[in-house]
Gaussian input, Z-matrix of N, CA and C with variables (Angstrom, degrees):
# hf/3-21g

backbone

0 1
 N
 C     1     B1
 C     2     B2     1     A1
 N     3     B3     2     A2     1     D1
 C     4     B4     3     A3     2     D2
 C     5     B5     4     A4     3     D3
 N     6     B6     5     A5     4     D4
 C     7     B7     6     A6     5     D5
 C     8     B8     7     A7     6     D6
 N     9     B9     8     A8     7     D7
 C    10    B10     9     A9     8     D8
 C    11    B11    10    A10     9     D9
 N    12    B12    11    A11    10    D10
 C    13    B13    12    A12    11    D11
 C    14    B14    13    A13    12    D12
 N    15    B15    14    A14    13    D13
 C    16    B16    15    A15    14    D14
 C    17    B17    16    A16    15    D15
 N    18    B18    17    A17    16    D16
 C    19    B19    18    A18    17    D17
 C    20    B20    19    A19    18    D18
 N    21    B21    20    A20    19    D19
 C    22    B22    21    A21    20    D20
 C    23    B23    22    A22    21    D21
 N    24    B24    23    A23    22    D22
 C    25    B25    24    A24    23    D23
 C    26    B26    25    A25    24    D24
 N    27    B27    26    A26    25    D25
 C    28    B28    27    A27    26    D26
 C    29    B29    28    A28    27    D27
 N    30    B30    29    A29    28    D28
 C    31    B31    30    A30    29    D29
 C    32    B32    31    A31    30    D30
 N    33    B33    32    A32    31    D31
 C    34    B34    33    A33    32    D32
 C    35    B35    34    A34    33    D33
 N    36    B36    35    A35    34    D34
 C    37    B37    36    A36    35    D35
 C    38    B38    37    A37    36    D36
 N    39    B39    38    A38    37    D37
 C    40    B40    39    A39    38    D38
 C    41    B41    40    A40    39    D39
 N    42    B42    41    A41    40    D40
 C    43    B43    42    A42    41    D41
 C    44    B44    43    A43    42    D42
 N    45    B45    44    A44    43    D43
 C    46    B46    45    A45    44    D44
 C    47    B47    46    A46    45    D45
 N    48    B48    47    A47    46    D46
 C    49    B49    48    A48    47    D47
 C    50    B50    49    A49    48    D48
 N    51    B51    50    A50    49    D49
 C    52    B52    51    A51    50    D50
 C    53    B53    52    A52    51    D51
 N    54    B54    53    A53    52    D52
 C    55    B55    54    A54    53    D53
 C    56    B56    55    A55    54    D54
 N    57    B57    56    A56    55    D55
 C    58    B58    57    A57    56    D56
 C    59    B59    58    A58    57    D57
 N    60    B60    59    A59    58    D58
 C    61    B61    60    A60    59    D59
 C    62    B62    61    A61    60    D60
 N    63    B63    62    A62    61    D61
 C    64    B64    63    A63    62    D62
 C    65    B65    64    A64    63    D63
 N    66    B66    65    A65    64    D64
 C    67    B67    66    A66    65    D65
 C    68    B68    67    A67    66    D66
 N    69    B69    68    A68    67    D67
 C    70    B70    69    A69    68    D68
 C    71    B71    70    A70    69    D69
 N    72    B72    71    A71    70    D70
 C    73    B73    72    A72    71    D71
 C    74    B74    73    A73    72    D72
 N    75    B75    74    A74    73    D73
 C    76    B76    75    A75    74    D74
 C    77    B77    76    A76    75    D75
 N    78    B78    77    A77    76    D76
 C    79    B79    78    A78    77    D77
 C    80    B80    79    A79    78    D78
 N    81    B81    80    A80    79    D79
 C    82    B82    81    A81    80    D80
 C    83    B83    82    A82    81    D81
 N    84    B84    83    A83    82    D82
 C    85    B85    84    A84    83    D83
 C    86    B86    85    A85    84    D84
 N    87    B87    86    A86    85    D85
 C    88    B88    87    A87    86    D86
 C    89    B89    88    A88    87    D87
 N    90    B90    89    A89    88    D88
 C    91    B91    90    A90    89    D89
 C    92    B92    91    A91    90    D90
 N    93    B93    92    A92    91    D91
 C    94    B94    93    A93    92    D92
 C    95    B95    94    A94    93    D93
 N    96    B96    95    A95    94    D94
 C    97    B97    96    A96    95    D95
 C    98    B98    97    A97    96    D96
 N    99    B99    98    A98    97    D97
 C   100   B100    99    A99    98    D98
 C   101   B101   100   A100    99    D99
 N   102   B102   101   A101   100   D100
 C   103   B103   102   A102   101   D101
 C   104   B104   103   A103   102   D102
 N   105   B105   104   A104   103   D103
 C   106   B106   105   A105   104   D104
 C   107   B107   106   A106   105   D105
 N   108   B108   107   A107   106   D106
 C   109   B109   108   A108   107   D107
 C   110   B110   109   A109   108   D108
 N   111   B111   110   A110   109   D109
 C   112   B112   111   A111   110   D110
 C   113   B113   112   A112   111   D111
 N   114   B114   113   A113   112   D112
 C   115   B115   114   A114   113   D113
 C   116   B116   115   A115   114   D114
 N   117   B117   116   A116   115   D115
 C   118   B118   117   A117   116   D116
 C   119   B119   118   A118   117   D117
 N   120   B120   119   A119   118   D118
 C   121   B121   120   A120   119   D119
 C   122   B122   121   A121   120   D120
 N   123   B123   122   A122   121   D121
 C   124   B124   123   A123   122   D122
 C   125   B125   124   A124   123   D123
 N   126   B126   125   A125   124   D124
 C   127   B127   126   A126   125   D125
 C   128   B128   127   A127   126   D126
 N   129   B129   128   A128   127   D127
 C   130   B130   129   A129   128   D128
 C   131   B131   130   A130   129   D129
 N   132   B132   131   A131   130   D130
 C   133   B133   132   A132   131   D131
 C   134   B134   133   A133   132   D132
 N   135   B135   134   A134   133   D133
 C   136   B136   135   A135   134   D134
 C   137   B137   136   A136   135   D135
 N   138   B138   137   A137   136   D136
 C   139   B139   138   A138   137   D137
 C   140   B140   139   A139   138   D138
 N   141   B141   140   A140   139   D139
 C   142   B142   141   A141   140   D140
 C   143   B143   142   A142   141   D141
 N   144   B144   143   A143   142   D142
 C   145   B145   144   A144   143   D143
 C   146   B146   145   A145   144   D144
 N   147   B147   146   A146   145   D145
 C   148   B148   147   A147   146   D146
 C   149   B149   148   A148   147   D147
 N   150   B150   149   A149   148   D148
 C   151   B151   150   A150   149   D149
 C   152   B152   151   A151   150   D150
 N   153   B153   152   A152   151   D151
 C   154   B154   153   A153   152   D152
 C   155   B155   154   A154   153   D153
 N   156   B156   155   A155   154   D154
 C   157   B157   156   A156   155   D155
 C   158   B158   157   A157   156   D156
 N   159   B159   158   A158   157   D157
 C   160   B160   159   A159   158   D158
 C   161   B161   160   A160   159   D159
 N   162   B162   161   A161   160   D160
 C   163   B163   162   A162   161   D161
 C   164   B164   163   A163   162   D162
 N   165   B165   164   A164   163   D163
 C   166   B166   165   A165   164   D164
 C   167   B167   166   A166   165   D165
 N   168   B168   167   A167   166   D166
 C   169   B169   168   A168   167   D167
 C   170   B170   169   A169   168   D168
 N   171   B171   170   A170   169   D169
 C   172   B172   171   A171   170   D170
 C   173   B173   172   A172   171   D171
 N   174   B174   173   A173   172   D172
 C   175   B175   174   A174   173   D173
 C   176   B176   175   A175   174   D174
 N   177   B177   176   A176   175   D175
 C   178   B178   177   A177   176   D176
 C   179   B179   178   A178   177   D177
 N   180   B180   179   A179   178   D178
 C   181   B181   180   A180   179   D179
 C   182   B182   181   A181   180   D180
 N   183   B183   182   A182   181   D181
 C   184   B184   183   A183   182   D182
 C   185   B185   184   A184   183   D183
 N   186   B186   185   A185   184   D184
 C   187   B187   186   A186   185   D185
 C   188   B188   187   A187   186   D186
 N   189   B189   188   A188   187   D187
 C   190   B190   189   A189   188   D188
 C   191   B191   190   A190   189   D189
 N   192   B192   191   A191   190   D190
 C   193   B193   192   A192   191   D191
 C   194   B194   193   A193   192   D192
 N   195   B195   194   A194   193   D193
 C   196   B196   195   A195   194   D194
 C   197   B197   196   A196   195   D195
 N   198   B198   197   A197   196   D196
 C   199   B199   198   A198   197   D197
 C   200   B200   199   A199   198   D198
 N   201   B201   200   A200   199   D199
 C   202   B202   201   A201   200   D200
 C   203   B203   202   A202   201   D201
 N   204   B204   203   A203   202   D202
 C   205   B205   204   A204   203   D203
 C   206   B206   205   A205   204   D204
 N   207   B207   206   A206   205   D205
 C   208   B208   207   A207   206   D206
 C   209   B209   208   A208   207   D207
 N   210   B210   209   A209   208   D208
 C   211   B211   210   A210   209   D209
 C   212   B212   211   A211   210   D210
 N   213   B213   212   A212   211   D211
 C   214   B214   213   A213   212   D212
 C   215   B215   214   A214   213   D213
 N   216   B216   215   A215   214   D214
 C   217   B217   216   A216   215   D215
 C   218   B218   217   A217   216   D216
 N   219   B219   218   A218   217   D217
 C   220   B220   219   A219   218   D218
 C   221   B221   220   A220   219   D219
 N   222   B222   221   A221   220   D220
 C   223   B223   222   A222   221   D221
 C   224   B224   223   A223   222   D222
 N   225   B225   224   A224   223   D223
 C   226   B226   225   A225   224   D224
 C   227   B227   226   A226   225   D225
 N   228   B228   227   A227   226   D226
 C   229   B229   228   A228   227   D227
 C   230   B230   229   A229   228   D228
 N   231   B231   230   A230   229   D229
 C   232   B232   231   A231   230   D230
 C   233   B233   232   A232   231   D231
 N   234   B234   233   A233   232   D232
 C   235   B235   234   A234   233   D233
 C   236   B236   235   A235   234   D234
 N   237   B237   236   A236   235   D235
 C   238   B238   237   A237   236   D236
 C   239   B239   238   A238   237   D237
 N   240   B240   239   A239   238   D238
 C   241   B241   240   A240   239   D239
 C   242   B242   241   A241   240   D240
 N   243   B243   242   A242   241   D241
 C   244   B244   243   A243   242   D242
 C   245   B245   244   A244   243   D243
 N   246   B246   245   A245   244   D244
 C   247   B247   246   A246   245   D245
 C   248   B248   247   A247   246   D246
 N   249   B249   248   A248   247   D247
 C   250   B250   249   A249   248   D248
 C   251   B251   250   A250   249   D249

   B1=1.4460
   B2=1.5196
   B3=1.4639
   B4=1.6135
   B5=1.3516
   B6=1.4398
   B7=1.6831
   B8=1.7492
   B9=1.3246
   B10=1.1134
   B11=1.9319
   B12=1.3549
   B13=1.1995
   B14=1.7759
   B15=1.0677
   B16=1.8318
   B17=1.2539
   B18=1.9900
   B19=1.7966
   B20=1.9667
   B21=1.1099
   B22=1.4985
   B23=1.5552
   B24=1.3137
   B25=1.4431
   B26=1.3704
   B27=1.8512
   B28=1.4082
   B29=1.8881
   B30=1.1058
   B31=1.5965
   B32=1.0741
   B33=1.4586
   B34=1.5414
   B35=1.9683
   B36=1.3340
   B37=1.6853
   B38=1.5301
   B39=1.6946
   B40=1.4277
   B41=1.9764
   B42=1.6128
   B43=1.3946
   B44=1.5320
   B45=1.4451
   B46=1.3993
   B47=2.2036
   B48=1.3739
   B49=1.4183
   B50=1.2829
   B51=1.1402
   B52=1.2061
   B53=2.2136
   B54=1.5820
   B55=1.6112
   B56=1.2236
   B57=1.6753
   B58=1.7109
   B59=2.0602
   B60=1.4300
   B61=1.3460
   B62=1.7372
   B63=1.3943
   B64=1.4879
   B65=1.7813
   B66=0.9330
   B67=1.4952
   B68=1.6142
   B69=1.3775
   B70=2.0204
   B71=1.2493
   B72=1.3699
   B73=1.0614
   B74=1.1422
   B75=1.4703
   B76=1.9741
   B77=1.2437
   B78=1.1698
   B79=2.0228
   B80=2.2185
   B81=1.6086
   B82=1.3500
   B83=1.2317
   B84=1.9090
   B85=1.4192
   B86=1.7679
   B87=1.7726
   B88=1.5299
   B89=1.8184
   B90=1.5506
   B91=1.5514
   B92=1.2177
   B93=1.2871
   B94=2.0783
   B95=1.6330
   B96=1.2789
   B97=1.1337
   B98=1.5071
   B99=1.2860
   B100=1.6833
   B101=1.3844
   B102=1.5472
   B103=1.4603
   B104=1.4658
   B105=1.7198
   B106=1.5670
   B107=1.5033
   B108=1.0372
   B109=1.7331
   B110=1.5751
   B111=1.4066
   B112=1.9573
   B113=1.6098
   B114=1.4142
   B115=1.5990
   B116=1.7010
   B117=1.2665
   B118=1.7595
   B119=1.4619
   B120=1.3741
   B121=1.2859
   B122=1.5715
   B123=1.6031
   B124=2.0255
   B125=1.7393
   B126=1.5191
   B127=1.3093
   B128=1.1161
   B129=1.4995
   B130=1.5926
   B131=1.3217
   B132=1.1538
   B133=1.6893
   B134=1.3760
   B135=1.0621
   B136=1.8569
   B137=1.2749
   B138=0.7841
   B139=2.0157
   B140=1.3372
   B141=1.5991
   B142=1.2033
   B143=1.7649
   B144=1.0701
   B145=1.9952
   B146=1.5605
   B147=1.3985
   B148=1.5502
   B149=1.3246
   B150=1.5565
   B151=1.9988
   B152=1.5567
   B153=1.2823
   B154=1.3700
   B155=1.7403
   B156=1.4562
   B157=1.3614
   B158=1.4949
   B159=1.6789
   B160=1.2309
   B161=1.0839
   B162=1.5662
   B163=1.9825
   B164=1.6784
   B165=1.5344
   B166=1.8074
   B167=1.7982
   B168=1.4315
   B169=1.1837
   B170=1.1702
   B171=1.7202
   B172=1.2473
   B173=1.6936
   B174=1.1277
   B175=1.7272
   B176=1.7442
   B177=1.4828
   B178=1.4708
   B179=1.8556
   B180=1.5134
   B181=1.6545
   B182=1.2824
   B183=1.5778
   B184=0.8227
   B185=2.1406
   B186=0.9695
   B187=1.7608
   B188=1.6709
   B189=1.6513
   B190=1.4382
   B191=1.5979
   B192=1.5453
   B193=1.2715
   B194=1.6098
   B195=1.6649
   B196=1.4192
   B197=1.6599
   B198=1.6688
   B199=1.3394
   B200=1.7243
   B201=1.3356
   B202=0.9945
   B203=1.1895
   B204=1.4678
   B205=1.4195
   B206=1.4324
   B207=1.1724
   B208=1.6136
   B209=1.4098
   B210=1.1131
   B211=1.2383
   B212=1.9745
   B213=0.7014
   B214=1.5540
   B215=1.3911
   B216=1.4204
   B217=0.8864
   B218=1.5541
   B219=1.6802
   B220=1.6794
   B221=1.3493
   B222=1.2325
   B223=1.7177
   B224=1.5446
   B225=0.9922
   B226=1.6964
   B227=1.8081
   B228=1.4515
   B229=1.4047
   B230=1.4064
   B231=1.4663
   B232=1.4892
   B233=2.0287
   B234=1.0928
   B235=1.0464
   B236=1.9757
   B237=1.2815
   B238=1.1260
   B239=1.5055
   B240=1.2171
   B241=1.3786
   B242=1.2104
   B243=1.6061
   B244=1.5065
   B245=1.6312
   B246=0.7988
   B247=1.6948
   B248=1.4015
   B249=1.2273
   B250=1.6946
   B251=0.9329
   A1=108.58
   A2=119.72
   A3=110.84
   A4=88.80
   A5=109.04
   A6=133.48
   A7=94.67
   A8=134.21
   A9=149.31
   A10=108.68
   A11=112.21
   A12=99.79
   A13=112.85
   A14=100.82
   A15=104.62
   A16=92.15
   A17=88.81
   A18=75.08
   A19=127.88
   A20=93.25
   A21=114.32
   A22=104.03
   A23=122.58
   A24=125.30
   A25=118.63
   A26=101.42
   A27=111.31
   A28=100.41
   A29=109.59
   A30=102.20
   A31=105.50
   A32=116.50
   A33=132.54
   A34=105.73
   A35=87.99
   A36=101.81
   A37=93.50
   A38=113.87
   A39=103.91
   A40=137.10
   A41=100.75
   A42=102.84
   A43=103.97
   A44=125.86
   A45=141.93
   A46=83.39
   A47=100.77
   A48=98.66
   A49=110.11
   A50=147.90
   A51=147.97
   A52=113.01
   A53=100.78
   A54=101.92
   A55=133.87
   A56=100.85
   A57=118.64
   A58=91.57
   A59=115.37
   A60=125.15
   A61=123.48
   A62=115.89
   A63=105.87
   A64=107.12
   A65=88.49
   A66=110.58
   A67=104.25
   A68=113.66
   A69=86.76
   A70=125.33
   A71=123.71
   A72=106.33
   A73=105.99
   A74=106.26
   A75=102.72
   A76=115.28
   A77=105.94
   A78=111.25
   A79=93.00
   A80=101.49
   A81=88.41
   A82=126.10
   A83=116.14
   A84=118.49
   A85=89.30
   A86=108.59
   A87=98.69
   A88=125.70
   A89=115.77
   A90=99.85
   A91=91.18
   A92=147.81
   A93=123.19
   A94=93.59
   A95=136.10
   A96=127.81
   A97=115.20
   A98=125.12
   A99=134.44
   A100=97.00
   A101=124.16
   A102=117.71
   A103=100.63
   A104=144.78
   A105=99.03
   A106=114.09
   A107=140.22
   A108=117.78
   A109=109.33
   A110=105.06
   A111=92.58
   A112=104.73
   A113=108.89
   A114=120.35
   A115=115.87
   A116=94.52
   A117=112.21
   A118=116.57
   A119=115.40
   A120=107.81
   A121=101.62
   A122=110.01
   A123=98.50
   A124=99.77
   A125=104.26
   A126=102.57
   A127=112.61
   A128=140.13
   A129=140.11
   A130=81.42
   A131=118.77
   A132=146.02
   A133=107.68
   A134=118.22
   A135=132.38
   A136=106.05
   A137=134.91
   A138=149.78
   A139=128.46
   A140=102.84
   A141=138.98
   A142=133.82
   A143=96.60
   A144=99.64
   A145=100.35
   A146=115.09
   A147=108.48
   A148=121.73
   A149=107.60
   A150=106.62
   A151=105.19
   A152=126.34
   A153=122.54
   A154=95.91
   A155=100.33
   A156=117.00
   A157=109.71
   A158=120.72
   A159=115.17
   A160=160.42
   A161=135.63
   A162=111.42
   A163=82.69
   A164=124.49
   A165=117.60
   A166=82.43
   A167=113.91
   A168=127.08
   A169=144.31
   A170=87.04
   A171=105.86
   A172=136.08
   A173=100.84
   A174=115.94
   A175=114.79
   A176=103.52
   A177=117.87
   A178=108.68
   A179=105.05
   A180=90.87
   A181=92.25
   A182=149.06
   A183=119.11
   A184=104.78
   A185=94.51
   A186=110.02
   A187=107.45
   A188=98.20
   A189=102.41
   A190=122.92
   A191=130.38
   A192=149.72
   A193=83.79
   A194=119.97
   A195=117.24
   A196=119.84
   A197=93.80
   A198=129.98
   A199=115.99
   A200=123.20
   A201=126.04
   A202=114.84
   A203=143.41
   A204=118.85
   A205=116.21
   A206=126.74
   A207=138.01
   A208=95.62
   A209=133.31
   A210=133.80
   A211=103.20
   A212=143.80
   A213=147.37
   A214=119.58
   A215=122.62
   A216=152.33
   A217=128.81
   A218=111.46
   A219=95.64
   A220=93.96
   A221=123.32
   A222=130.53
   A223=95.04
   A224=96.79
   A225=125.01
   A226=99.13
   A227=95.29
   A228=114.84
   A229=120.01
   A230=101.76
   A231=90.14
   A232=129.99
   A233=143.33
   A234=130.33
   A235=84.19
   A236=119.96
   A237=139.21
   A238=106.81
   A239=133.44
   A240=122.17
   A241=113.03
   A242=141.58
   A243=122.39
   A244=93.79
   A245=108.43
   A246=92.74
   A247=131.52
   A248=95.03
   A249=125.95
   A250=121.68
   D1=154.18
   D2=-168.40
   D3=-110.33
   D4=171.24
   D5=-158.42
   D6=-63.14
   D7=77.38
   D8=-164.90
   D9=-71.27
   D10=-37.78
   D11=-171.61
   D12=-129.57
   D13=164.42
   D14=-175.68
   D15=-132.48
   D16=154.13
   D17=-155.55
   D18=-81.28
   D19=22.56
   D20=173.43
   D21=-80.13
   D22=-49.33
   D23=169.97
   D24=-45.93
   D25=-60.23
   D26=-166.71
   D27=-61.29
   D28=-19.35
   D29=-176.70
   D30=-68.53
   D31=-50.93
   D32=-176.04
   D33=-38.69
   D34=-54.47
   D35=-149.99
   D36=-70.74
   D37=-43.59
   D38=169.38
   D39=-60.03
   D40=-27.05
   D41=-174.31
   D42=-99.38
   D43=10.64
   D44=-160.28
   D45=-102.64
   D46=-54.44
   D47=-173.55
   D48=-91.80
   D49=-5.11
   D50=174.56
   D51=-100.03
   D52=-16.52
   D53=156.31
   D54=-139.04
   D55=28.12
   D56=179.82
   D57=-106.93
   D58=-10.32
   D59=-156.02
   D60=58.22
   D61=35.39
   D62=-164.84
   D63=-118.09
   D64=173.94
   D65=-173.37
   D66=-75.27
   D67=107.24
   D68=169.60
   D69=-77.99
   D70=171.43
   D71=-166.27
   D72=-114.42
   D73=-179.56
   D74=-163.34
   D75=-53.63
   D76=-32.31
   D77=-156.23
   D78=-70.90
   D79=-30.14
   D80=-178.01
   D81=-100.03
   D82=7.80
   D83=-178.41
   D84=-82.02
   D85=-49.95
   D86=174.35
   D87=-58.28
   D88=-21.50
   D89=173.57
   D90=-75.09
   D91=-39.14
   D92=-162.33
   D93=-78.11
   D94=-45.87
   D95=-179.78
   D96=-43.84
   D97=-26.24
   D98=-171.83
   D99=-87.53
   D100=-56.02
   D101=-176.13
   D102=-74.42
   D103=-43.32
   D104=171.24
   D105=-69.24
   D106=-9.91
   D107=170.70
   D108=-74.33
   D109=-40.15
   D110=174.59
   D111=-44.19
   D112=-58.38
   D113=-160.40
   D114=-58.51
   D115=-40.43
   D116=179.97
   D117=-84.34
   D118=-55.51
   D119=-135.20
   D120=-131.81
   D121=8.82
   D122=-156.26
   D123=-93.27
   D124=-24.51
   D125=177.25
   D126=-69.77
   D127=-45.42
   D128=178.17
   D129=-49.23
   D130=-101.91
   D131=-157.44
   D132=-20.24
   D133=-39.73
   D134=-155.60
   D135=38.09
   D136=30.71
   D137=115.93
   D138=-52.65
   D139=130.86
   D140=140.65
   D141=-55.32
   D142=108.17
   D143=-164.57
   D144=-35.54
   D145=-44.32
   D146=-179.64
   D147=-76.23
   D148=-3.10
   D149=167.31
   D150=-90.87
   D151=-8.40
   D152=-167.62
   D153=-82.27
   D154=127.23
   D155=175.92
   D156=-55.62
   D157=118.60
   D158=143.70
   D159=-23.85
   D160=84.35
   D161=-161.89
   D162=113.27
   D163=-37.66
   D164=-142.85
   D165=-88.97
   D166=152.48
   D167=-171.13
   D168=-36.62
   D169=-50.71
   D170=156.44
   D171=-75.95
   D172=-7.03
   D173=167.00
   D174=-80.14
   D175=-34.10
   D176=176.84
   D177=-70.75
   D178=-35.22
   D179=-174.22
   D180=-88.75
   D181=-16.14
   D182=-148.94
   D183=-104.56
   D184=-34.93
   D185=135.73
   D186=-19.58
   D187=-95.83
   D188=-175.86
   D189=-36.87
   D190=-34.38
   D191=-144.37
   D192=-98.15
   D193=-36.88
   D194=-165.08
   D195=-83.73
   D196=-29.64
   D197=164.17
   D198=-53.78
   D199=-60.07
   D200=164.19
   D201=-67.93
   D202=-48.34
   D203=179.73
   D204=-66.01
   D205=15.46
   D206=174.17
   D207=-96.15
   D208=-25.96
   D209=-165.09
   D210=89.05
   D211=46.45
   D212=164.00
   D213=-130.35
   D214=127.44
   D215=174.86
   D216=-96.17
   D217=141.59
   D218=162.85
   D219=-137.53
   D220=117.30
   D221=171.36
   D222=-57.56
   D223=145.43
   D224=167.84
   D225=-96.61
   D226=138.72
   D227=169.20
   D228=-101.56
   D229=109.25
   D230=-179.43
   D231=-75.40
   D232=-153.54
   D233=-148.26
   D234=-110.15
   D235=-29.67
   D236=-178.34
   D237=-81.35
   D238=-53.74
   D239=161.42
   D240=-50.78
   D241=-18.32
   D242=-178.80
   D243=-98.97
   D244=-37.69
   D245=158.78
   D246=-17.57
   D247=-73.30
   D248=-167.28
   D249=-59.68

């Protein structure tokens, strides 16, 4: 995917889903996921959001990190909550 948002957008796209109440949609959890890896991580990495392996760890937190600044969450279940 190419460098999709500026960060006037990404504000947009975040306070658009967090006070319209909606779900974002994939294409925009992956554009905020691209601008925090530009912002965080591209200089360590010397990666491109679209060279970062899928599924690979660092694609998963950075997902999650994009996920939460959308406002969405996924609780983790611990081994004791399936217990219970």
């Amino acid at each position: 995917m190419s460098e999709c948002l500026t960060s006037v957008s990404l504000y947009d796209t975040m306070r658009a889903c967090m006070t319209e109440n909606r779900l974002p949609e994939p294409q925009e959890i992956d554009c905020v996921a691209a601008k925090i890896w530009r912002d965080a991580y591209s200089i360590r990495a010397n990666l491109h959001w679209t060279q970062v392996e899928t599924g690979s760890i660092d694609h998963q937190r950075t997902v999650a990190a994009a996920r939460a600044a959308l406002g969405l969450y996924r609780a983790r279940r611990s081994s004791r909550a399936k217990a219970a």
